[in-house]
Each structure stands twice: as structure tokens, then as C-alpha cells.
N, C-alpha and C positions, 0 to 999 in steps of 0.2 A: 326346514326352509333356511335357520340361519345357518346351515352346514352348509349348503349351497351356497349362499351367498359368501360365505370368509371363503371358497374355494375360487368361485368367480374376482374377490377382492384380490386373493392372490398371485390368483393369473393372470390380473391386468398390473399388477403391482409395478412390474418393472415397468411400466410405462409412465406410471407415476413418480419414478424415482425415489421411492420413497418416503412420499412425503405423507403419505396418508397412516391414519394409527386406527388400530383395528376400534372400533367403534363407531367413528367418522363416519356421516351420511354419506354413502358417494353415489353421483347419477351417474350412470353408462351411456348418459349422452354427451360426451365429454366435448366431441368433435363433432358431434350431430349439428345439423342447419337449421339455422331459427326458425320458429313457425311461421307459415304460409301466410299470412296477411302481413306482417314485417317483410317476407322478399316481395311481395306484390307492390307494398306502398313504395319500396326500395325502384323496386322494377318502373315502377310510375314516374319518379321522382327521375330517372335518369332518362327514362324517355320521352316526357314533356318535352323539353329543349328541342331535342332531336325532330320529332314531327312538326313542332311550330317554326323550327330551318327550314326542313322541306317545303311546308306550306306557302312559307314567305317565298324559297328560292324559285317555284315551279310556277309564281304568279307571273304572268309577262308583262309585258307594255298596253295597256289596253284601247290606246290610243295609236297603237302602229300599225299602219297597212299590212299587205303580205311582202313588200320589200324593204320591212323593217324601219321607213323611215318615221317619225311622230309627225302628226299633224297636229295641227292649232284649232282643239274645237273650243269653241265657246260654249259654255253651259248655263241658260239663265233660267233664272228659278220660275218667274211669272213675270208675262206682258200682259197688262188691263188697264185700266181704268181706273185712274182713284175715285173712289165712292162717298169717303170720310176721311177727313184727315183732321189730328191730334196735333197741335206744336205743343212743342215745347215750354212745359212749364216754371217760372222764376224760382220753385222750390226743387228743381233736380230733375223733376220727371222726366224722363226721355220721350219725346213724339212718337206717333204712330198713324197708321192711314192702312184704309182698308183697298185692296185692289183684284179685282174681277176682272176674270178674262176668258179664254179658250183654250181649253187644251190643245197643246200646239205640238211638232215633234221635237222642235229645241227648248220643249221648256217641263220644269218637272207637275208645278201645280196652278190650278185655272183660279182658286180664290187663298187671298194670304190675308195677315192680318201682318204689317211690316210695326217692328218697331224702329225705331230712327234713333243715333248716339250722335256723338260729336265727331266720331271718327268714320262716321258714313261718308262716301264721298258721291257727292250727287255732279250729273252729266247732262247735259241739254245735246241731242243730237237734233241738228237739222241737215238733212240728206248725206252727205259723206265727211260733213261739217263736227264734231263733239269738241264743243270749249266746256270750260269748266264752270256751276252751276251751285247758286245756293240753295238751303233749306226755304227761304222766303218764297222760292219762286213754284214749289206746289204747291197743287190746289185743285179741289174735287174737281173732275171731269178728262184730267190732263193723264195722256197715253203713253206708260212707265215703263221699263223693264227692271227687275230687283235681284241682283246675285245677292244669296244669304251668307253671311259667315258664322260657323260653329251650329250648334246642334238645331233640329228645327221640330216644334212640339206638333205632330201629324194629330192633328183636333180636326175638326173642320170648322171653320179653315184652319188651314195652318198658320203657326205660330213663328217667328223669326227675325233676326236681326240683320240688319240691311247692311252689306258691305261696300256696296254699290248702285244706285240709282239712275236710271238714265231715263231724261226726261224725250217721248220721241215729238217732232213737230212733223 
């Protein structure tokens, strides 16, 4: 076997230049391709990018008619009723109030639990009238509508924070 082998060492010899000295381990895999799980993660790794272009570039307008123009929908989270409502406590706490309503088709959920910041901005509409509206001025009974801003915890009710309040008369 080691006859073979210093015949095979010598026949690839010139390809080594010789730099190899008879004893030397040599693998014949000199040029060979790395194993399979390194070209796959390789292969992974360049085409992540690639398909998450696609994905993003093939999403369209989803707010455009069939003649491409955008329309202005309004999306509100829940119109009800406040049931309960939390102010705002002198140690930080942020308000909250509860509101019950109907599933509607412009709105996503029929019961919420809203919480209230400083950066809520609350609205009194009366008929095609909306001026601008403090936290003082709600109060269980009175008929809301509440766009949430950032993530919203799907409990029941649901969970979120009010980016918008609109109080309706």
C-alpha cells in the first residue's frame, strides 16, 4: 500500500511544486469542495437577502384602487363606549379606560382596554365639527373612537395604547 501511495505522491508531485518531502501527510483533496453543510449555510447566507428583496419589491400599494390612485382610509381600532375609566395617577401611572363596542367594518376590535400617555391626543367631534379635547373631559358612558399606536397585546380584550381619541357627540 505504501508503494502505491509514494507512486500516486509522485504523480501529483509536479503539481505541488515540490514542496512536499516524501513522508508528509498529503490529502488528494487538495481542490476538492468543502463539505455540504458549509456550501448550504454559504448558499443560505447569500440568498436570504435576495428573497427578502423580492418579497418586499412584489408587495404593492394596498391602499390603491385598480387605477393606481391611493385612497385615504381611515383605520380605527374600536368605537364604544367607555365602561371604566383610570386617570391618571400623581406617582406616573398612565390612565386607562375600558371600551365596549360592535364589531363594525371600519374597525378592528369590539372590546379594548385603552391605556392613555401624555402624548395621546384626544378629539371631541360634534357632527363635521372636531376641535381639540382634554383627558378631563372623559367619562364612563361617553361614545369614543381609539386609533392605537405600536404593538397591541391580542388578550381579551385587547391590550393598547391610545394614539388618538376621539370623543363622538
Amino acid at each position: 500500500m505504501r508503494a502505491v501511495s509514494l507512486k500516486l505522491l509522485r504523480l501529483f508531485e509536479p503539481l505541488f511544486d515540490g514542496v512536499l518531502a516524501v513522508g508528509t501527510p498529503v490529502s488528494l483533496r487538495v481542490a476538492s469542495r468543502p463539505p455540504y453543510h458549509l456550501r448550504m449555510s454559504r448558499a443560505a447566507v447569500l440568498a436570504a437577502p435576495l428573497v427578502t428583496l423580492a418579497l418586499v419589491s412584489c408587495g404593492g400599494d394596498s391602499e390603491s384602487g385598480a387605477n393606481g390612485a391611493a385612497t385615504t382610509v381611515t383605520v380605527i381600532d374600536i368605537r364604544g363606549r367607555v365602561n371604566e375609566l383610570v386617570t391618571p395617577g400623581a406617582d406616573g401611572l398612565p390612565g386607562g379606560m375600558a371600551v365596549e363596542g360592535e364589531g363594525e367594518e371600519d374597525t378592528h376590535y369590539s372590546s379594548a382596554w385603552v391605556r392613555m400617555k401624555d402624548s395621546t391626543v384626544i378629539w371631541r367631534r360634534s357632527g363635521d365639527k372636531t376641535v381639540a379635547a382634554v383627558m378631563a373631559e372623559l367619562r364612563p358612558g361617553l361614545r369614543v373612537e381609539v386609533k392605537f399606536s405600536g404593538a397591541v397585546a391580542l388578550s381579551d380584550p385587547v391590550q393598547g395604547t391610545a394614539a388618538e381619541i376621539t370623543i363622538i357627540d
